[in-house]
C-alpha positions, 0 to 999 in steps of 0.5 A: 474493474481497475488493476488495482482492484484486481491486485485486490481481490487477487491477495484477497483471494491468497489471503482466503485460501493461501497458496504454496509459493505464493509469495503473498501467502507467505506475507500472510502467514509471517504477519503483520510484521513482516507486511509493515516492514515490507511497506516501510522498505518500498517506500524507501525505495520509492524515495531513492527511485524519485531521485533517479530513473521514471522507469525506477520511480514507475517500477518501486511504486507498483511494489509500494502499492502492491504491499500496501494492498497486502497491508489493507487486506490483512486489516480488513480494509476495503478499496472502497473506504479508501476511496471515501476518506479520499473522495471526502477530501476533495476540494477541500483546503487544508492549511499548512499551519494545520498539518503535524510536522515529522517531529509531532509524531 
């Protein structure tokens, strides 16, 4: 089992029988949105760190995956899924012409 998966199941388990002071119970009971502005913060944070430090970089996108974890257990989304879109989109091509711009969204 990779530490992602363990991180996994760990906030699984927090999200089955919430813990006091846990700070992933917590993001649990504020809801959903309290977990999406969490993920939208970290990966702010994770944009700034790539200008600066590695250890920066390494540090903010351990807790920009942490989050997203949290986010995929709070809406039923395994690892595993993830791991088949990508797995799908293995050798794939994709055009640039293809992909939304930001101003498409």
């Amino acid at each position: 089992m990779t530490v992602i998966e363990e991180v996994y199941q760990e906030i699984l388990a927090r999200k089955q029988a919430p813990k006091e002071g846990s700070y992933t119970s917590y993001l649990f009971e504020k809801g959903d949105d309290k977990i999406l502005k969490k993920v939208g913060e970290e990966a702010i944070e994770v944009v700034i760190a790539a200008k600066n430090e590695q250890a920066e970089l390494i540090s903010e996108t351990s807790d920009l995956l942490y989050h997203l974890l949290v986010l995929l257990v709070g809406k039923d989304v395994s690892l595993e899924a993830i791991e088949q879109e990508m797995a799908g989109r293995i050798g794939k091509k994709s055009r640039i012409h293809d992909r939304k711009t930001v101003e498409d969204y």
